[in-house]
Residue, then its C-alpha position, 0 to 999 in steps of 0.5 A: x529190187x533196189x533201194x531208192x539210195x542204191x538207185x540214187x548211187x547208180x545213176x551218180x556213177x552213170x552219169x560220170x559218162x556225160x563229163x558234166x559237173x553240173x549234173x554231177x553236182x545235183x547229186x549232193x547236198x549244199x553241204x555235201x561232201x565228196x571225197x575221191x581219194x588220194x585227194x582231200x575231201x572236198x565240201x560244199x556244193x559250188x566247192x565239189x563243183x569246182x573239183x569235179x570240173x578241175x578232174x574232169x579237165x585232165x580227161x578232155 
């Protein structure tokens, strides 16, 4: 079976699909950190907010 954080982490890359920053940034902490490579790491929950909604532009 999966462990609660495998589930966790499936579910945070499931839901990359729906291209919704909120929803991706309930996964973090309020002093998370997200680090998508070969940008600098990006800290605190309304900055990795602000970066995934910057990312998820060049998609739409």
């Amino acid at each position: 079976t999966m462990s609660a954080n495998e589930t966790i982490i499936r579910e945070f890359i499931a839901a990359w699909s729906n291209l919704d920053p909120v929803e991706l940034v309930s996964y973090f902490t309020e002093d998370g950190t997200y680090n998508n490579m070969p940008s600098s790491a990006v800290s605190g929950r309304d900055n990795v907010q602000n970066f995934i909604a910057g990312f998820i532009r060049t998609w739409e």
